[in-house]
C-alpha positions as CSV (number, residue, x, y, z in Angstrom):
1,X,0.0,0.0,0.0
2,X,1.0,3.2,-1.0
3,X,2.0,6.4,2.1
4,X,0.3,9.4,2.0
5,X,0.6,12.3,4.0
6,X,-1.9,14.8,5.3
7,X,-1.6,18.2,5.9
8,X,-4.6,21.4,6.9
9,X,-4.4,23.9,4.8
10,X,-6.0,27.5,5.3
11,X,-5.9,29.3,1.8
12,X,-6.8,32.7,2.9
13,X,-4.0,33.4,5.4
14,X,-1.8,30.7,3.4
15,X,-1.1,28.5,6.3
16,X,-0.2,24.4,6.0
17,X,0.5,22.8,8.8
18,X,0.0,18.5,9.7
19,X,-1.9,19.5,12.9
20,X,-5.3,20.8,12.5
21,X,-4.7,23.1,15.9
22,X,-2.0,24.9,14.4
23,X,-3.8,25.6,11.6
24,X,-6.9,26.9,13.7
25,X,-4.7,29.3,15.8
26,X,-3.4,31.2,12.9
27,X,-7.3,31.7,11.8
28,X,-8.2,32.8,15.1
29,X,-5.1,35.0,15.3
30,X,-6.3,36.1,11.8
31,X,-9.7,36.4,13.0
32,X,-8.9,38.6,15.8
33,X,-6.7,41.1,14.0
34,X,-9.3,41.5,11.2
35,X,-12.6,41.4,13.2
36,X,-14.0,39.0,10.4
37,X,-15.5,35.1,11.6
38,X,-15.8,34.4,7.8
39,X,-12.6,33.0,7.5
40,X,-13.2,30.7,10.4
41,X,-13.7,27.4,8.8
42,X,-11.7,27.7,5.5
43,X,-9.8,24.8,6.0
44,X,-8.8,22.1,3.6
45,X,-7.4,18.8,3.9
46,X,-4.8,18.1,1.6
47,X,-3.7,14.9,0.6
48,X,0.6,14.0,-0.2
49,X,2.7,11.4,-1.5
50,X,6.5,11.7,-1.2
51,X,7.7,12.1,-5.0
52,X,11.7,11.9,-5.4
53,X,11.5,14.1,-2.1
54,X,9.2,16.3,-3.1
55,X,5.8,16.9,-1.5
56,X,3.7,16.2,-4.4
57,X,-0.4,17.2,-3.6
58,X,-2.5,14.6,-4.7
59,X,-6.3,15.5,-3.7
60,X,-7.6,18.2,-1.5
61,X,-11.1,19.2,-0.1
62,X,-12.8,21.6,3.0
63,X,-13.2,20.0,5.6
64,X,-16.0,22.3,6.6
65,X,-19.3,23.4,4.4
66,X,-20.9,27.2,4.6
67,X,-22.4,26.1,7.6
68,X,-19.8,25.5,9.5
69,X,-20.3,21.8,9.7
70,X,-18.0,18.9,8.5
71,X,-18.1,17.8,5.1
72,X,-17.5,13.7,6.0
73,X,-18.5,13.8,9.9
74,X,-14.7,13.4,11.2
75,X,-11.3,14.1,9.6
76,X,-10.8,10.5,9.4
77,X,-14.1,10.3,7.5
78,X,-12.5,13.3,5.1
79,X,-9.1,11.1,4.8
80,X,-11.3,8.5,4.0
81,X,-13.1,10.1,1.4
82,X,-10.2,11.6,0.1
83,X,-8.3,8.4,-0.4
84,X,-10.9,6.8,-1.9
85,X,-11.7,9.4,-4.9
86,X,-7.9,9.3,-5.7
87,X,-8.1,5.6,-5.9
88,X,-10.3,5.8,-8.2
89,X,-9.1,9.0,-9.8
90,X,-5.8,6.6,-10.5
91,X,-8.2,3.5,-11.7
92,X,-9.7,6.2,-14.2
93,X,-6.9,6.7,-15.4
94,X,-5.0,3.8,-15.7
95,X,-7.1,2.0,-17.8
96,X,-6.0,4.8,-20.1
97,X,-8.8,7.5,-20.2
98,X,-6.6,10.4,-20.3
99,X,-2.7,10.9,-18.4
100,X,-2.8,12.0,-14.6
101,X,-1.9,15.1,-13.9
102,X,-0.1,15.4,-10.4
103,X,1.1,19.1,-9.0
104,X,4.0,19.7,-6.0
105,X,3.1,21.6,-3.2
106,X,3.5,25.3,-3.5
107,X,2.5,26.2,0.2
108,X,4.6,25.1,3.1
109,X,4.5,27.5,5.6
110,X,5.1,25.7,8.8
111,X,5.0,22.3,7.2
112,X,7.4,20.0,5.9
113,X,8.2,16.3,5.5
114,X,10.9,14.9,7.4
């Protein structure tokens, strides 16, 4: 079985990190300074394999909808989810519908693989 990594990822302040309570202290921080709550659940699990050392992001979705309530009940539920439509993302296309398109990570603040 293949690794993957996970990683939270807040694209409106820019912050990755592989703990989901890092991630939600720099919103709240953000939160705070700006005096705006809408940016309180943008948070996105993102899916990794290690590629010749390189993070290489595989899948990604929110973790939270507009109402503030999580997309696949628990993050394990979102791994899950996430997993399973890049299985068959890879089935798709390895019976030769069109070629995969992979894409490295381009946000790492506070997040690396070691």
């Amino acid at each position: 079985m293949e690794k993957y990594q996970f990683a939270f990822h807040s694209e409106i302040i820019g912050y990755t990190s592989p703990h989901i309570g890092e991630v939600r202290k720099a919103i709240h921080r953000k939160v705070e300074k700006e005096k705006s709550a809408a940016i309180k659940n943008d948070i996105e699990l993102h899916m990794y394999k290690v590629h010749d050392g390189i993070p290489v992001l595989l899948n990604t979705c929110y973790l939270y909808d507009e109402k503030g309530c999580m997309e696949h009940g628990s993050i394990k539920g979102t791994k899950d989810y996430l997993l399973e439509t890049w299985r068959c993302h890879t089935n798709r296309h390895s019976k030769g519908f069109s070629s995969t398109r992979i894409r490295p990570c381009t946000t790492s603040r506070a997040f690396s693989f070691v």
